[in-house]
Steps between C-alpha positions, in 0.01 A plus 500: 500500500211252573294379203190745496228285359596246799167541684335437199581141499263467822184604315574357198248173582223727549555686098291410251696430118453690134321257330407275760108403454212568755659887610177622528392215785663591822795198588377610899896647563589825584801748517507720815735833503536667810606952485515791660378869376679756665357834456736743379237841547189566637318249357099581450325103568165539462192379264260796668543924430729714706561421865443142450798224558453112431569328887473209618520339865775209544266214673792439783703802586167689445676806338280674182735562246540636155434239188579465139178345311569189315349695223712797468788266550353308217461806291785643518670141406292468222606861344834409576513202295338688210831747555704201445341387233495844294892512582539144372328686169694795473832306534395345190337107667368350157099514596363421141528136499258507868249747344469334140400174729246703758359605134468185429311349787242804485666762693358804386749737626788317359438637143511885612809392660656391189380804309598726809781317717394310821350671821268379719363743742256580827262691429327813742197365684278649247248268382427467133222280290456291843779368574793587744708790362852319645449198252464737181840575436639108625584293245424174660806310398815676613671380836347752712181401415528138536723481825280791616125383339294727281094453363511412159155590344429463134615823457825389601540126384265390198461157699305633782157609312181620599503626852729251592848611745789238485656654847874379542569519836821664703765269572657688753353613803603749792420509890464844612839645601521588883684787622712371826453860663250751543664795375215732341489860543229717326656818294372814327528582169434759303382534131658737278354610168692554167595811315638879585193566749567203655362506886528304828340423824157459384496154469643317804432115559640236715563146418632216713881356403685237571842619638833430279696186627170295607534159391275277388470118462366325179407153328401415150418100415535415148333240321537280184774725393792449246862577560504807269200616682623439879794753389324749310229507791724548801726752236216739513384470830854590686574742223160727554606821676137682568222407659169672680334782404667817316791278448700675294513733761518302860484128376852437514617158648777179446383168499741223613494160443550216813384152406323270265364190558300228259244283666107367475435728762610833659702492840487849572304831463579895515270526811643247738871628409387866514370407848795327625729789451280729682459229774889466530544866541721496123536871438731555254543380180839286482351314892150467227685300257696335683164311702379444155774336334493269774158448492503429153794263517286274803203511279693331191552816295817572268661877582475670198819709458508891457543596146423145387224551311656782350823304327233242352262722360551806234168630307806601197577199467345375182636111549433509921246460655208668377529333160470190686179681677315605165582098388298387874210757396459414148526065597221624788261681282543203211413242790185755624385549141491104433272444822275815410482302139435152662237631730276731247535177266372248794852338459784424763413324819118636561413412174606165559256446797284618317505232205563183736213661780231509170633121383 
């Protein structure tokens, strides 16, 4: 059996090291991972009520078809990781050591976490005391949030006062996903109410789905990450299994990986290879992956094997990999906190322009 961290030995130029100074200043290299979502149910893509389906039109083959958002890819990611990072927990990952330092560095929700046990969460879009509900319950200095970003107000971090926001920004972006097909069909549904005089047929309603087996085509670029967080990243992104509206009930898909490629600039995008396939006539999805795996390989990309990601990474494991992620967060947050410190106190680099511009 082939080595399965193999393709990461292509990217590793473009990672970023624990420890290593300047994390926080992008190096201008990226990691690009290519996937596919197949929909396993009658998927629900839309950002509008009932009725409504996310579409786009391919530029080229001129075909309108269904589309993931990069920002319900990007949610669902995020929550994944959080998943993870709760199993990590539960299997008994030694967390103290990371919170005791947030504490430290003016974290305020690292002491309730060492009173209470760690958990950062996303809040409901309810807003509170002026700021954005979905920062409340984030913690600011867990992996999720700073592979992911998060606001950190004063409320959150005792460095950022007044009305000051420290934003730390996502390091991992997503182009929408493409579907390579039309295949939409609107169905009825019917709501049922609860209890022993429960009745039906008063309440019908359609909505638009996307059919079971459509295939879609999608691209996230990294940037400035660390080992640890490359793997834990592209862990929870092949390993989410709902997506779309009401997905616990029709969000069902699989995510694949294809290929990976580090670079100072991306080679491909989810559009132009959506389009292609449509172009060519590909129709099914073994002829789909087939184009793409060559298309990768001509564009200097590394196939990613199936189940790859899977051998490296295990959440349980309290010596793998995420231990080596909460170590990347905390050395991140440490190097964040120091530039906050330097800038409020007219210190670092602008305060030094400052002193020789006033000599």
């Amino acid at each position: 059996m082939s080595d399965p961290s193999s393709w990461i030995k292509a990217v590793e130029p473009c990672l970023r090291r624990v420890g290593e100074s300047g994390r926080l200043f992008p190096n201008g290299k990226r990691v690009e991972f290519v996937f596919t979502v197949k929909a396993g149910n009658f998927l629900l893509l839309r950002t509008e009520g009932p009725g409504d389906i996310n579409e786009a039109t391919l530029p080229e083959s001129k075909l309108s078809v269904p589309v993931i958002q990069p920002q319900k890819m990007m949610a669902v990611v995020r929550r994944r990781m959080l998943h993870a990072l709760r199993m990590f927990r539960d299997a008994g990952g030694e967390l103290r050591p990371y919170m005791e330092k947030a504490k430290a560095l003016g974290f305020k929700k690292a002491e309730e976490h060492l009173a209470n046990g760690w958990n950062c969460t996303i809040q409901p879009p309810l807003a509170q005391t002026g700021e954005r509900a979905t920062d409340l319950g984030m913690d600011g200095y867990c992996p999720s949030c700073t592979v992911f970003g998060v606001a950190l107000t004063a409320s959150q971090y005792t460095k950022a006062g007044g009305n000051m926001s420290i934003g730390v920004k996502t390091r991992v972006h997503f182009d929408p996903a493409f579907a390579t097909s039309r295949a939409v069909q609107p169905e009825t549904h019917n709501k049922v109410t609860e209890g022993n005089m429960s009745t039906t047929g008063g309440a019908l309603f359609t909505d638009v789905h996307v059919m079971p087996g459509t295939l879609f085509i999608g691209r996230a670029v990294l940037h400035d990450v660390t080992m640890p967080e490359l793997l834990a990243t592209l862990y929870s992104l092949v390993t989410v299994e709902e997506i779309g509206g009401r997905s616990g009930v029709y969000g069902t898909v699989k995510i694949e990986p294809i290929g990976i490629r580090c670079g100072e600039y991306s080679t491909v995008s989810a559009l132009e290879m959506a389009d292609e396939v449509v172009k060519n006539g590909l129709d099914t999805p073994s002829r789909i992956m087939e184009h793409l795996k060559q298309r990768l390989r001509a564009s200097g990309f590394t196939l990613v094997p199936q189940g790859g990601l899977l051998e490296l990474v295990k959440p349980s494991d309290r010596n793998g990999v995420f231990k080596e992620l909460w170590e990347s967060s905390i050395d991140y947050v440490t190097q964040l906190d120091s530039v906050v410190v330097s800038l409020q106190g007219g210190g670092g680099e602008r305060g030094s322009r400052r002193s020789r511009g006033s000599r």
